[in-house]
N, C-alpha and C positions, 0 to 999 in steps of 0.2 A: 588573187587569193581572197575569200571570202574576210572580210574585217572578225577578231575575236567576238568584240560585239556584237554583232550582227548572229556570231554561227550559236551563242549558247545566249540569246534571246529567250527567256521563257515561252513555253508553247501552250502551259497548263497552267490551272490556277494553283497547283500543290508549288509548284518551283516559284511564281512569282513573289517580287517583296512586299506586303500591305505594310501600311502604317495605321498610327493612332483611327487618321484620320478619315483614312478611308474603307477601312476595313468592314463599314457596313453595307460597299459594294460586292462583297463576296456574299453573303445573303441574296440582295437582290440575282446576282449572276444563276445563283442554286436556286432560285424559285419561277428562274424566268420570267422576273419582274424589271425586264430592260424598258425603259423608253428615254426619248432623248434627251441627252443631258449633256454637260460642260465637267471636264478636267481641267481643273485649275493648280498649277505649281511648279515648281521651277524646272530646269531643263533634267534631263535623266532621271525620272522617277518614277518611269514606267508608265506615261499616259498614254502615248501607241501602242506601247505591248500590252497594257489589259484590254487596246480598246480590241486587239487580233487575238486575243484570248479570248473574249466575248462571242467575236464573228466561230471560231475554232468550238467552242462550248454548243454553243445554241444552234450550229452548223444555219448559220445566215451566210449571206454573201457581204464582201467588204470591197470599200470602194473606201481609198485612200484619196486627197488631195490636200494640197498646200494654199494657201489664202495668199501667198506670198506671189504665188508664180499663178494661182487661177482666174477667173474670173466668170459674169453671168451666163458667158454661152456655155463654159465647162459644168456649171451646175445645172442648168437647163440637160445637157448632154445623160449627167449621172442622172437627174430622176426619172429622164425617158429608161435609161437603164434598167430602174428600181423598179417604176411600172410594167415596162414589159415582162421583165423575171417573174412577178410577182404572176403576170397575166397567165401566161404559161407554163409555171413548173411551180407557182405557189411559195416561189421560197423567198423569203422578206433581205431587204438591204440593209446596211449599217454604213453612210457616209464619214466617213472620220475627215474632218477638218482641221489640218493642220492649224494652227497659228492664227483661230477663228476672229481673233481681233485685231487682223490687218484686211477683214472685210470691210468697203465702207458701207454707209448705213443701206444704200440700195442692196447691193449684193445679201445682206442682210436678211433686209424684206423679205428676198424673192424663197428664202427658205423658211416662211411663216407658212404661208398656204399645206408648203407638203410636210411639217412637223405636226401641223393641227391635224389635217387629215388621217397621217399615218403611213403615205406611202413609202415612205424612208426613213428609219430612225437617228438624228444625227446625234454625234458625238464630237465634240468640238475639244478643241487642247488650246489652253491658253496657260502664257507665262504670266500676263498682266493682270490685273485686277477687274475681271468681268464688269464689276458695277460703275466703271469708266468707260472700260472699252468694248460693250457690248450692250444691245439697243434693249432698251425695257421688255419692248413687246417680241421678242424672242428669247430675253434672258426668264420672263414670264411664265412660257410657254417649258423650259427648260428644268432639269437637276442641277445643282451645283455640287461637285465633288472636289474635295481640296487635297489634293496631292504634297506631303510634307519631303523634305529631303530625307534620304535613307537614313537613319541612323549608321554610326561608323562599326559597330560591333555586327547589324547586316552585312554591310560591305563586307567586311572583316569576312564571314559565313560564305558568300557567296564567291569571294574571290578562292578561297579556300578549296571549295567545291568545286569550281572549275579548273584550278592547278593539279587537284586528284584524276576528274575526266581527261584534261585534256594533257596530263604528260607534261607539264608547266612544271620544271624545275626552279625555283626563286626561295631566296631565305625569307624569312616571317618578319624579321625585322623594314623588311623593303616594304612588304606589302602593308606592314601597320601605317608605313611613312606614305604608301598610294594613299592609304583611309583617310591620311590626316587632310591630304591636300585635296581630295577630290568634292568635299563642301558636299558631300549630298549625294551630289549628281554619280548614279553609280556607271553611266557608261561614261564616264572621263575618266573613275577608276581602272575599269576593265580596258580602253584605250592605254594608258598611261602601262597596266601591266602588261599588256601586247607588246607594246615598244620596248618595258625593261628585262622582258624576258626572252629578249633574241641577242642582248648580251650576255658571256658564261662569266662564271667567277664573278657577279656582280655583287660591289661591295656597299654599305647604306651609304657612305661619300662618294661614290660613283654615282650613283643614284641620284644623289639630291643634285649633281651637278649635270648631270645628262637632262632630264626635266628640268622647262623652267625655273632658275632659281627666287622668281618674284612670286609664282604660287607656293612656295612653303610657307604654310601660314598656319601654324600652329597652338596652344592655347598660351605656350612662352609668349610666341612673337602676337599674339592678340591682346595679354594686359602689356607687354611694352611697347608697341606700336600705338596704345591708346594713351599711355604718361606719356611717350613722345609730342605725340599730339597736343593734348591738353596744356605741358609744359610749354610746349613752342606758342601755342596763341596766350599763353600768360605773357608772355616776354615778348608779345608785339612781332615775331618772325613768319610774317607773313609765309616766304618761300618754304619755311621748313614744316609749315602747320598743312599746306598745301602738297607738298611729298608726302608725311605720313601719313594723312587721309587717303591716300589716291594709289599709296601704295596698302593701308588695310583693302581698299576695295578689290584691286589688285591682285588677291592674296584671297577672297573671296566671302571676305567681314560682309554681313547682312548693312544694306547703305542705312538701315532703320536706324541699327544700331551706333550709329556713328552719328545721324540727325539728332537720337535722343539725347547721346553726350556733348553736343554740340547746345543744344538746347538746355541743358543744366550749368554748361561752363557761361551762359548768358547769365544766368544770377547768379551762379558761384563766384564767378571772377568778375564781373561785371557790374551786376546788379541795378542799384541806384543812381550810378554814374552815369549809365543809358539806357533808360526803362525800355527805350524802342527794341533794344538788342533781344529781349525774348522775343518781343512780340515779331517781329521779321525774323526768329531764329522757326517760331512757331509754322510761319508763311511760308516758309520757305522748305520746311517738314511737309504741310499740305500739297505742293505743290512737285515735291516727289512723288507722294503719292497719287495723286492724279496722271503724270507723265509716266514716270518710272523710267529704271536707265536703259539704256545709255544716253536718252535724251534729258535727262535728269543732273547730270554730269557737274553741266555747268550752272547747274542752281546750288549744288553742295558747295565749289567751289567761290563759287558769290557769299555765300555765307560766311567761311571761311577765312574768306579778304575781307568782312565787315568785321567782324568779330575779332580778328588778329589785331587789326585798325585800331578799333575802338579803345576810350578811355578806361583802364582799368579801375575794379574796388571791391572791395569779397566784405564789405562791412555788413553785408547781409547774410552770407554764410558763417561770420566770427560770430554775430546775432545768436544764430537757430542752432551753433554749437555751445557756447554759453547758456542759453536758455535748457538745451538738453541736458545740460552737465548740471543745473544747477536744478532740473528736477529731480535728476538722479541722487544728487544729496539730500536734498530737503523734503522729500517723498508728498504724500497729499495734506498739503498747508490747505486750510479754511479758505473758504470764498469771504472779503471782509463782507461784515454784518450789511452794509449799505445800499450790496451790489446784489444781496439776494432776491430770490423771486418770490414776491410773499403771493401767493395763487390762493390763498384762504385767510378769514378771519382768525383763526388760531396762529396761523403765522404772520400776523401783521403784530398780533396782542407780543410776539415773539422777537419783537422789533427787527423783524427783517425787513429792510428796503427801508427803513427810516436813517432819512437825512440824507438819504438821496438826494443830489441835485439835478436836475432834467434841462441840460443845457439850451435847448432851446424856449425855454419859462422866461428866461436870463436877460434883464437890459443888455443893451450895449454898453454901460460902463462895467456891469456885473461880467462881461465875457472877456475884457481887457485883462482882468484882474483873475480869473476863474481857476481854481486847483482845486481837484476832489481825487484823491487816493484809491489807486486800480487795481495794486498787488497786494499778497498777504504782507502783513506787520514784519513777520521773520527776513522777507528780503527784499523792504521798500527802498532799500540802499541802493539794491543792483541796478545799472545800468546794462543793458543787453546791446541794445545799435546806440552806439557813439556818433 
């Protein structure tokens, strides 16, 4: 039996979902201003199916392959294809390249020549970040389209629309709970609603217990899944700082967004204790991004077990909320007279900048001794970092 997925796949561009960010490929499609280009973004967001909307639109020929399972005699194979069609019945190719940045850089290569020429237009799909995993001199030659995850009120629309066609009896409250968990990706919703609508009388706790119960990841279980976290590496628990990260991922939290909180709990809770802790919380952020997961895995959790480890101190965060709190009372206090910038003779006559001292004029006995006054008058008391 044909997969749900599969059988109400968009065929036209009126039923497909555009986003923000790619919506200025619907333009191009209506002007028949195709040439080849890269689909960039996460899994289920329609990068096959506009690229077989395009072939359907412009009536071209479509030649599908995977980078995973191809390699140079299969493309060699497709552009004799491309050529030949083209020779005889004039009708132009569209190669879609699965998964174009599990080519290595040969494989690569050998589709410069017939991109420049024209014999073939390709369209490549990638999850990764092109400008890592794909070669200059073809990413060059290329568009780049960045495919966003659906929005849930799409989803929402679409699952809706297919439960009308296809005779899908399911209550609304199930389907809000696919939206929640399917992250984007709208053919793991439509999967997900395949499988819970061939149970009857399905209940929203039947539901959440039939499907994996570690993808319910919801906006609840995303601000408590992250105090989970932040709390456990305040308190030195390694193992438990290491579960709630790996179960947000799990659940299908963006890893950015975990790196970034990971990356603030370094000065927040850390701080001056071990300056190194950003800067390895930083490396360790680049470093995803160049890999990206699943191979990436074990550099989040590295960080992790540093940072759980490390010696705690938030005197740098008591600091920057002190200092806030205490402009928010004392609103805009004067620059003292000393520290101004006198940038003209009428503001010199105005004694701005007099009595400055310019630390480095200064003996060495004068720098022993040295105190010149940096805050306004109203709160030269305050201490901010103890």
């Amino acid at each position: 039996m044909e997969p749900l997925a599969h059988k109400v796949r968009p065929k036209n561009m009126k039923d497909f979902v555009f986003t923000s960010e790619n919506i200025v490929l619907k333009e191009y499609i209506n002007n028949n201003n195709i040439s080849s280009m890269l689909f960039w973004g996460p899994p289920g967001t329609g990068k096959t199916t506009l690229a077989k909307i395009i072939c359907n639109v412009l009536d071209l020929n479509f030649i599908e392959i995977s980078a995973v399972t191809s390699g140079v005699k299969d493309l060699r194979e497709c552009v004799e294809k491309a050529k030949n069609l083209f020779l005889f019945s004039k009708v132009r190719t569209i190669l879609f390249v699965d998964e174009i940045h599990r080519f290595n850089k040969m494989q690569q290569d050998y589709l410069l020549p017939h991109v420049e020429k024209g014999t073939l237009t390709l369209i490549g799909a990638t999850t990764e970040n092109p400008a890592f995993e794909v070669n200059n001199a073809l990413l060059s030659r290329i568009k780049v389209f960045k495919f966003d995850k659906i929005p849930q009120s799409e989803i929402k629309k679409y699952l809706l629309n297919v439960c009308q066609n296809e005779k899908i009896v399911i209550k609304e409250e199930i389907i809000d709970f696919i939206c929640n968990i399917s992250d984007g990706d709208l053919r793991k919703a439509l999967n997900s609603l395949e499988f819970l609508s061939k149970k009857e009388d399905l209940t929203l706790e039947e539901a959440k217990k039939l499907l994996n119960k570690n993808i319910f990841y919801d906006q609840e279980w995303h601000y408590n899944m992250i105090s989970a976290l932040h709390k456990s590496l305040r308190d030195s628990d390694v193992n438990a700082s290491l579960y709630w990260a790996f179960r947000m991922l799990n659940g299908g939290e963006d890893p950015k967004y975990i790196f970034r909180r990971l990356i603030r709990f370094a000065s927040e809770d850390i701080g001056d204790t071990d300056n190194k802790a950003l800067e390895f919380a930083i490396k360790c952020f680049q470093a995803h991004e160049v890999i990206g997961l699943p191979e990436s895995e074990v550099i989040l959790a590295q960080l992790i077990v540093y940072l759980a480890s490390a010696k705690k101190g938030n005197k740098v965060y008591v600091a920057v909320n002190k200092v806030k709190q205490t402009i928010k009372e004392t609103g805009n206090l004067d620059v003292p007279i000393h520290l101004k910038n006198a940038e003209t003779s009428f503001l010199k006559d105005q004694g701005w900048g007099e009595g400055y001292k310019y630390y480095h004029d200064l003996s060495a006995e004068e720098k022993e001794s040295f105190k010149q006054e940096h805050l306004p008058e109203e709160i030269r008391s305050l201490k901010f970092f103890d």
